[in-house]
C-alpha positions as CSV (number, residue, x, y, z in Angstrom):
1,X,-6.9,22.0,-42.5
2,X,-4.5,24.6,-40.4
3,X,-6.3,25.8,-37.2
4,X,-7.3,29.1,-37.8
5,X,-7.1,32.1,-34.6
6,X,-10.2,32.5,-32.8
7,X,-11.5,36.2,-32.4
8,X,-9.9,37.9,-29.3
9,X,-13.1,37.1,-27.1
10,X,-13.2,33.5,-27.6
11,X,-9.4,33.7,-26.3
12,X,-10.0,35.8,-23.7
13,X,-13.3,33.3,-22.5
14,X,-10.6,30.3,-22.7
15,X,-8.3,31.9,-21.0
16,X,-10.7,32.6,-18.1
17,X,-12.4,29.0,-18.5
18,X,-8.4,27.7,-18.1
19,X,-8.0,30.4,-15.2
20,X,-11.0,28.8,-13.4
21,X,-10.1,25.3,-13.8
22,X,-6.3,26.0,-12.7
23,X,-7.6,27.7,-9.4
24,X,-10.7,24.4,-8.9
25,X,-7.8,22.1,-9.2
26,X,-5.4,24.3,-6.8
27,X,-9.0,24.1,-4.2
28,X,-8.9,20.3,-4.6
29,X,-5.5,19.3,-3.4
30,X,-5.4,21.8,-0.5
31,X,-8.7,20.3,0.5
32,X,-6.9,16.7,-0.2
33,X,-3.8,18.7,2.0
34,X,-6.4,19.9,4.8
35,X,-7.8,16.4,5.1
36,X,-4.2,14.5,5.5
37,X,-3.8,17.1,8.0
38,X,-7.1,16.2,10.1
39,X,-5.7,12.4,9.5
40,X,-2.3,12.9,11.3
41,X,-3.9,15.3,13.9
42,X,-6.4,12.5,14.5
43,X,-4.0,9.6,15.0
44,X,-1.4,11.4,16.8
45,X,-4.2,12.3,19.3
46,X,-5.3,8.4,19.3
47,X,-1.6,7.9,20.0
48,X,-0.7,10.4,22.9
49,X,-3.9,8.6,24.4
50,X,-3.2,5.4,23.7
51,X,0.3,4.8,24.9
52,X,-0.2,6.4,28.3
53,X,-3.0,4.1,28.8
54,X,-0.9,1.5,28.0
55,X,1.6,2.0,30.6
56,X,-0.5,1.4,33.2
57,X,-3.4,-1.1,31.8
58,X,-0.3,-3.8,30.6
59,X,0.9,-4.4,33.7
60,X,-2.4,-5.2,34.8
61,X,-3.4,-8.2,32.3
62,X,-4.3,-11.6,33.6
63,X,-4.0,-14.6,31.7
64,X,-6.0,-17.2,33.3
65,X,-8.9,-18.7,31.7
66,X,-11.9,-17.2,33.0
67,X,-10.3,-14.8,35.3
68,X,-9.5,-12.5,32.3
69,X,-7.9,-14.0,29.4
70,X,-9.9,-13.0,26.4
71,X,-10.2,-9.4,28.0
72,X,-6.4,-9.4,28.1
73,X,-6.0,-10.7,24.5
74,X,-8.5,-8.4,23.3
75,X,-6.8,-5.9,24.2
76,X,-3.4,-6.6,22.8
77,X,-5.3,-7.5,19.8
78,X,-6.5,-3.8,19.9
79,X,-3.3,-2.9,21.0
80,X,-1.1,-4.0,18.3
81,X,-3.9,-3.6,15.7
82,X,-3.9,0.2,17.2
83,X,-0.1,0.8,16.0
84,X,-0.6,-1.2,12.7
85,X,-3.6,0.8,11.6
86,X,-1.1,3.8,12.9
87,X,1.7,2.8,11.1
88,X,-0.3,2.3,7.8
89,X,-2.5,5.5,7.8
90,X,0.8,7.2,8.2
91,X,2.1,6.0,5.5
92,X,-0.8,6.8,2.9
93,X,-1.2,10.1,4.0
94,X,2.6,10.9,3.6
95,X,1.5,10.0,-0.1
96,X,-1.0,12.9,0.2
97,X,1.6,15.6,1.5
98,X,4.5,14.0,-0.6
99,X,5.6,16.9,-2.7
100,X,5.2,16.5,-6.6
101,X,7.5,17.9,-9.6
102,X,6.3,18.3,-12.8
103,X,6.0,15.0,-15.4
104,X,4.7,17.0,-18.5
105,X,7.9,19.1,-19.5
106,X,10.4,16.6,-21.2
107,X,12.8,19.5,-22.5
108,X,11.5,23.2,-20.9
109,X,12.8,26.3,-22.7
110,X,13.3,29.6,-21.5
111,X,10.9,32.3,-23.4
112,X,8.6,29.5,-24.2
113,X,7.6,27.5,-20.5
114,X,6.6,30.5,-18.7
115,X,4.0,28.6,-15.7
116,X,5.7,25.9,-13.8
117,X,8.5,27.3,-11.4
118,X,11.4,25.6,-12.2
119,X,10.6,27.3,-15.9
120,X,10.5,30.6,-14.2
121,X,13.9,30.2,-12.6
122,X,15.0,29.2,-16.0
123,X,15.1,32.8,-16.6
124,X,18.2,35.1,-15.6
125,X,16.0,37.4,-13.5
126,X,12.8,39.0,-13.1
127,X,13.3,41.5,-15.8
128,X,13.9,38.7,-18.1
129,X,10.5,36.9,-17.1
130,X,9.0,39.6,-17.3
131,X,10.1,40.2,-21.3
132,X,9.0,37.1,-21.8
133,X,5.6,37.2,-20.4
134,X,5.4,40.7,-22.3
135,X,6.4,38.8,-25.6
136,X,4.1,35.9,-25.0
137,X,1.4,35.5,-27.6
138,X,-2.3,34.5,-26.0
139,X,-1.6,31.4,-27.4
140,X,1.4,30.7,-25.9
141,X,0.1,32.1,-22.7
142,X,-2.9,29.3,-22.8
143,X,-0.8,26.3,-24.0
144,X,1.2,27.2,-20.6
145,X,-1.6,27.9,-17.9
146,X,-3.3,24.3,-19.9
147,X,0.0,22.2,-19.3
148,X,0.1,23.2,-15.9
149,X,-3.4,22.7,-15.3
150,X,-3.0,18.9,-17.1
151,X,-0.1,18.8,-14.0
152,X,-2.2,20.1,-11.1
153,X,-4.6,17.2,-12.4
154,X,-2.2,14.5,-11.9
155,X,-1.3,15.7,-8.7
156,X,-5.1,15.9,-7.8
157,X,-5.3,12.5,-9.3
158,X,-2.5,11.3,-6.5
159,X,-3.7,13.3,-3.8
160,X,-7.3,11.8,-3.7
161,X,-6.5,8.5,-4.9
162,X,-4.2,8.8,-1.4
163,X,-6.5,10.0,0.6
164,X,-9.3,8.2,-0.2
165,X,-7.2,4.9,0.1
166,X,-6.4,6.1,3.8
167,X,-9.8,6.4,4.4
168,X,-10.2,2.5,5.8
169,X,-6.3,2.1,7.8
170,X,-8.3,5.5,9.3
171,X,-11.0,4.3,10.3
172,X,-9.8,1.1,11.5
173,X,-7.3,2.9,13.7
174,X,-9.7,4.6,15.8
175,X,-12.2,1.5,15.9
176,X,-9.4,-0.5,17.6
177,X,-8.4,2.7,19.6
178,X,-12.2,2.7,20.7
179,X,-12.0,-0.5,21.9
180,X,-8.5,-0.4,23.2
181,X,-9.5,2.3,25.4
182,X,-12.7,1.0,27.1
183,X,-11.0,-2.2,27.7
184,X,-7.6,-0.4,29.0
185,X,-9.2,1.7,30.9
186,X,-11.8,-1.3,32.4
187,X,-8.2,-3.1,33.0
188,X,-6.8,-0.4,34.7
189,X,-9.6,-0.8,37.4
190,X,-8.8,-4.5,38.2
191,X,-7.5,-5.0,41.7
């Protein structure tokens, strides 16, 4: 049974329903963007007060039993586990603010993928873009904001999955700063 066309309302209401979903997926990976970007302000603060410390609270560690051995190892044990944590957060977040290309498109056409950029530049200029918008049927002009919408998904997908896994190297990154830091700075007072 062919598909018949829905009255012009029921396009227009799909059109706005795929309108709104496009811009909710657009709000969820700049909010997955925003929060990589509070992650790598976070640990390069952690960092810029971490290595200073450093300097002065190493050559300060004792290693005799008793006199402040496990102290000392604590705290290259915090140390190191500072610029692993470091190391690792930075590397899932770069999977947040990795940029993406589209997946969906296996052979794009001028006239008829009219959403994604790299479909826009398909066309000679703006006038020719423009034609093509002009000539684009609602249905055509749905089937295009819905594929791009099914790739802002997969992105979101990505993003969140990233950001979410960073979550932990996070979090473990600024326990082991927190503890780094009282002990460097309890070192640094050691006669």
């Amino acid at each position: 049974m062919a598909a018949t066309q829905p009255p012009l309302t029921v396009r227009e209401d799909q059109l706005s329903f795929a309108r709104h979903n496009f811009d909710n997926q657009q709000s969820l990976i700049r909010a997955a963007d925003t929060k990589a970007g509070i992650y790598i302000t976070l640990l390069f603060f952690l960092g810029a007060s971490t290595i200073p410390l450093g300097k002065d609270a190493i050559p300060k560690l004792k290693w005799v039993l008793g006199g402040g051995c496990l102290t000392s190892a604590t705290y290259v044990a915090t140390y190191v586990g500072f610029f692993v944590g470091f190391i690792w957060s930075l590397m899932l977040v770069r999977h947040v603010i990795t940029p993406r290309v589209a997946k969906h498109y296996s052979n794009p056409k001028s006239g008829r993928d009219l959403h994604y950029y790299k479909h826009i530049l398909l066309h000679k200029d703006n006038t020719e873009y423009f034609n093509a918008i002009w000539q684009a049927s609602p249905d055509l002009l749905l089937r295009n904001l819905t594929d791009q919408i099914f790739e802002l998904a997969h992105i979101c997908e990505a993003k969140m999955t990233a950001i979410h896994t960073a979550r932990i190297p996070v979090m473990l990154t600024f326990f082991a700063w927190l503890v780094n830091a009282s002990l460097g700075l309890w070192i640094v007072r050691w006669i």
